[in-house]
N, C-alpha and C positions, 0 to 999 in steps of 0.2 A: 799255288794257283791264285793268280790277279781277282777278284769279288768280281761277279756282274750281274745286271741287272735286266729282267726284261719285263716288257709290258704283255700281259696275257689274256686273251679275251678268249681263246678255244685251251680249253685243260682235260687231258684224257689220261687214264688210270690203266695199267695192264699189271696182274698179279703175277709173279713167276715164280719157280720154286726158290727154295734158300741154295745156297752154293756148299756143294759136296766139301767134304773135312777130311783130309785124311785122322789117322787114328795119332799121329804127331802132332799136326797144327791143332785137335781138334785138347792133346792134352795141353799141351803149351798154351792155347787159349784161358784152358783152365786153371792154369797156375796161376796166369798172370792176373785174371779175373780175383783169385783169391788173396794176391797180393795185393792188387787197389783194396781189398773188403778190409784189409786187413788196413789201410793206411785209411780208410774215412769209411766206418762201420754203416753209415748211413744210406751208404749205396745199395740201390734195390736192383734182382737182375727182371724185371718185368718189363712186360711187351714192347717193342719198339716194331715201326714201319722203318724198313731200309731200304737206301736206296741204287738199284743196281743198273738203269739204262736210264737214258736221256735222251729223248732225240726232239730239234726244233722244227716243229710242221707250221712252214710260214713265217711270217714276220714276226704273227703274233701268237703260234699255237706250241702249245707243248704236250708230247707223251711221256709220261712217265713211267718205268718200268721199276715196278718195286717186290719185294718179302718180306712178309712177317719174321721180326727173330727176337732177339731179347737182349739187354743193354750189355752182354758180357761179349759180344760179338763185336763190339766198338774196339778192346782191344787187341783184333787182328789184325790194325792198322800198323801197328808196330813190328809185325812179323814177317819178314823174309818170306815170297813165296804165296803166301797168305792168297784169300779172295779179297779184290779190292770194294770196298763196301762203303757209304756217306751214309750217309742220316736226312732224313726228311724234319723239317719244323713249319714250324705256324709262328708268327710273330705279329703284333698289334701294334699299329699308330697310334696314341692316344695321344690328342692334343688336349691343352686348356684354350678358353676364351680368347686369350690374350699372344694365341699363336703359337707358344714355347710346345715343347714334345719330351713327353716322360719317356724320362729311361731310370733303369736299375740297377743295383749293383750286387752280384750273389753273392750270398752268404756263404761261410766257409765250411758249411757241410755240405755244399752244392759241387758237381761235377769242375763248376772254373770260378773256383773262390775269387773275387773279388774286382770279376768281369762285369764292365756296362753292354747293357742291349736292352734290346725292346721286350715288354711283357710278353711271354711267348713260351715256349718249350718244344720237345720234340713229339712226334708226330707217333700216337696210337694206332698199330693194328685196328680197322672198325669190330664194333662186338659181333656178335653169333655168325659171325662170315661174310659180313656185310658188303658190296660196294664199296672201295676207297672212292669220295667225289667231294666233292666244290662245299656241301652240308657238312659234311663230317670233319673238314679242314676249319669251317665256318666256327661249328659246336667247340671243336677242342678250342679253338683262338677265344671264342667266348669265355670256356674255364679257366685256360692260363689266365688270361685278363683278373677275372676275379679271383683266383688263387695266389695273386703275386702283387693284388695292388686293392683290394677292394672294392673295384667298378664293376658292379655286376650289369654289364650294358649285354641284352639280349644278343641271342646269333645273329637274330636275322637284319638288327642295325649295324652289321658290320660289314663295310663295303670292302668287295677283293682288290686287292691292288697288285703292284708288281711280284714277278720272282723274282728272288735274288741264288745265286753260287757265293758262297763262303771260300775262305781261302784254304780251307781241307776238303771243299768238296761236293759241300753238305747242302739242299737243296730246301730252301726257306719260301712258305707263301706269308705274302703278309696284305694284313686287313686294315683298314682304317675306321676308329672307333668318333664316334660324333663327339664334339668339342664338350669339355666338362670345364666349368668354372676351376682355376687352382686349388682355391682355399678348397673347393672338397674332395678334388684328388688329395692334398695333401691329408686330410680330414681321413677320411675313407682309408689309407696306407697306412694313416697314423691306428686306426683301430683294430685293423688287422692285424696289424705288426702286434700291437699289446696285446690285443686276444690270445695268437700262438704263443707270444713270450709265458703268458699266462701259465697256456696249459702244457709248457714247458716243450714247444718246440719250435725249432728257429725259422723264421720268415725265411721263404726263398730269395728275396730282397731284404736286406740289410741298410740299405740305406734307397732311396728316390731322389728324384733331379726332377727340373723341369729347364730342357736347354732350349734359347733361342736360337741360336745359330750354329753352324759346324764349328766355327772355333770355340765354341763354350763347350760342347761337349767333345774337344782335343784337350783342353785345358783340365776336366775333370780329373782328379786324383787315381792311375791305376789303369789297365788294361783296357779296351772295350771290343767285342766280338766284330771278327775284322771284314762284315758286312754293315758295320751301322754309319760309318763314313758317307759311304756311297748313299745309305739311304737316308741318312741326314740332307747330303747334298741336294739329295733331289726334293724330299720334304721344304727345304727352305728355296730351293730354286739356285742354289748357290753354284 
């Protein structure tokens, strides 16, 4: 699937069930689940929002239809048959002063060792049964941001910007964080990062960037999730 992006001013939420298993796909999930645990122990099977319908209302509006499931459900994309299932994320623009745009590169106990993308991650079921809406995409984008870079820039300074499609599927909102000086993003990542290393666990980021333009961040050493081209381009106007 080609990445695409749109501009979304109307975003609506529809909850649906999970998608029925047979007692075959439902063990072969299981296998395979414990064969990833088994190749990067650090894998958790906790909550995930999935994503199961998409429909575009307007130019500019989107429904989304989604189910609560749990991260061992990712692996029924490889199955013959299978229910066809994406993933919902959140991801953050964070500029510096001086225009450039952080990105990350995951560590190798993360789901895609040694992928560049934007601070961000995938998208929480809300707690006690709550509303999936526009806050709760807002809130999580504020913790990735601080749990992957040290900017703890509140929710509600985070402006929604476009959605993007990923090339598996996967269905990404992303927010733009108000401009921070370099030297304290780098400051701020750099403290982080030693904290965890500290108390002996690995930064979901392993290394930070700050790229000016699309071609810097093509040039970067190593893979990069294959929506951030598109959202480079348009970030820079390129």
């Amino acid at each position: 699937m080609t990445p695409e992006s749109w501009d979304v001013s109307r975003l609506r939420f529809e909850e649906t069930a999970p998608p029925a298993l047979t007692a075959a796909l439902r063990t072969e999930m299981d296998r395979r689940w414990a064969d990833a645990v088994r190749a990067n122990p650090t894998l958790f099977d906790g909550p995930v929002a999935a994503l199961t319908g998409l429909e575009r209302d307007g130019a500019d509006g989107l429904l989304v239809s989604w189910t609560p499931l749990t991260y061992r459900f990712r692996v029924l994309r490889g199955i013959p048959d299978a229910p066809a299932l994406a993933g919902l994320f959140v991801a953050v623009l964070q500029p510096c002063d001086e225009g450039r745009l952080l990105v990350g590169r995951m560590s190798p106990t993360t789901v895609a060792p040694g992928r560049w993308q934007l601070p961000g991650g995938t998208l929480e079921p809300p707690d006690d049964g709550a509303a999936l809406d526009l806050d709760v995409l807002r809130r999580h984008a504020a913790r990735e941001l601080a749990e992957e870079t040290g900017s703890d820039t509140p929710a509600d300074a985070l402006v929604p910007g476009p959605a993007v499609r990923d090339a598996g599927g996967s269905l990404g909102f992303l927010f733009s964080a108000p401009p921070r000086p370099a030297h304290e993003l780098h400051q701020r990542y750099g403290e982080l990062a030693h904290a965890e290393i500290e108390a002996g666990v690995d930064p979901e980021f392993d290394r930070m960037a700050l790229v000016a333009s699309p071609a810097e961040l093509r040039a970067l050493p190593g893979p990069s999730a294959s929506y951030l081209g598109l959202v480079a381009e348009r970030f820079f106007g390129a």
